[in-house]
C-alpha positions as CSV (number, residue, x, y, z in Angstrom):
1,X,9.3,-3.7,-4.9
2,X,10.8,-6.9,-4.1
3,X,7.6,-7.7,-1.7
4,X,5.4,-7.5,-4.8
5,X,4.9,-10.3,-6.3
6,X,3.8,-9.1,-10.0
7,X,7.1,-7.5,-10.3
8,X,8.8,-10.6,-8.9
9,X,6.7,-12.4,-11.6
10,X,8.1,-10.1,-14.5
11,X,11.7,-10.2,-12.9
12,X,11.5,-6.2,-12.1
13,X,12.2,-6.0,-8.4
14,X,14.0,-2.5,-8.6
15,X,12.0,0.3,-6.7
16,X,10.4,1.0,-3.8
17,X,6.8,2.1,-2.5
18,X,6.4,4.5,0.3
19,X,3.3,5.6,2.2
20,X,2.9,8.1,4.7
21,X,-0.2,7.7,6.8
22,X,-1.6,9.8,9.8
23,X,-1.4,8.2,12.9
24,X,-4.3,9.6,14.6
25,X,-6.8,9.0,11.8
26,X,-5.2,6.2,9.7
27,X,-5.8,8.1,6.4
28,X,-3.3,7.9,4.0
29,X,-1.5,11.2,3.0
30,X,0.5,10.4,0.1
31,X,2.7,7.2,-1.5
32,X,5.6,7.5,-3.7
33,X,6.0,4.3,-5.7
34,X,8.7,3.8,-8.1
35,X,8.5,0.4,-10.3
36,X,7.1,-1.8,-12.9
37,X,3.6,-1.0,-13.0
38,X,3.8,1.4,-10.0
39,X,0.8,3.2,-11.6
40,X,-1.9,0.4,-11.0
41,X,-0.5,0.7,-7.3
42,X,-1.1,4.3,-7.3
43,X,-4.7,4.7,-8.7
44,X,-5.6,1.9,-6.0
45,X,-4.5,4.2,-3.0
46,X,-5.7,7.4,-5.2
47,X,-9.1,6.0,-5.2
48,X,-8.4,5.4,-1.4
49,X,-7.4,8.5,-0.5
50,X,-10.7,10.2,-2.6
51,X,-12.9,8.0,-0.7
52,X,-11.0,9.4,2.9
53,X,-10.8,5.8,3.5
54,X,-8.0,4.5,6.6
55,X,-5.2,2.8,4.9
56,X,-6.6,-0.4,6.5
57,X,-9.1,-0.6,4.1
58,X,-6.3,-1.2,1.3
59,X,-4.2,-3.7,4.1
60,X,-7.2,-5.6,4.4
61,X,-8.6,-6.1,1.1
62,X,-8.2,-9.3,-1.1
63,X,-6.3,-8.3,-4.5
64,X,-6.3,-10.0,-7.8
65,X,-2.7,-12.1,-8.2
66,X,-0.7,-11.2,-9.2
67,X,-1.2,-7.2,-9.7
68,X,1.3,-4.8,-8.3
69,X,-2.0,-3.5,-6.7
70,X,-1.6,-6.6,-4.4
71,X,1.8,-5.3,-2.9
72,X,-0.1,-2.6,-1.2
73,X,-0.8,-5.2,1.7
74,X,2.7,-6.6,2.0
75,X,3.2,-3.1,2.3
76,X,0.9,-2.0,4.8
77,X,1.1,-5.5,7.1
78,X,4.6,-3.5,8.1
79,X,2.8,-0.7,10.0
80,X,4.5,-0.5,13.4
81,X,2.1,-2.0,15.9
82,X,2.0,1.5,18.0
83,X,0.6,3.4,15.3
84,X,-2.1,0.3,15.1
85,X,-2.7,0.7,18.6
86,X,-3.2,4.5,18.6
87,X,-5.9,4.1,15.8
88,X,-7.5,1.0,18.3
89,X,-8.0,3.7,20.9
């Protein structure tokens, strides 16, 4: 949660966000988020996940600032370049 810059803004950094996301299709299978405001975070990757949408819908879209929604690219910018590579091929 330290990555997300609304709960940097309200000085609430403790938490973490978690997604787990299938290599070979890119769709998201589930996050865990635990901090200030984690549920705004959530309903943006439940509406994601709904949709059957790759998590690099979410990684690229532009988020208002500062909303903890926008921590869902920090987040996802760390995907490990093989699994970004497997979902090229």
């Amino acid at each position: 949660m330290a990555a997300v810059l609304r709960a940097v803004t309200l000085s609430e950094t403790r938490g973490f966000v978690k997604m787990l996301i299938d290599a070979q299709s890119d769709r998201i299978l589930g996050l865990t988020a635990l901090g200030v405001e984690a549920s705004e975070m959530m309903a943006a990757v439940q509406t994601a996940m709904l949709g059957r949408l790759p998590y690099t819908v979410l990684r690229d879209a532009i988020f208002t600032h500062p909303t903890t929604a926008e921590g869902l690219v920090f987040l996802l910018a760390t995907v490990p370049a093989k699994a970004m590579q497997q979902s090229a091929d």
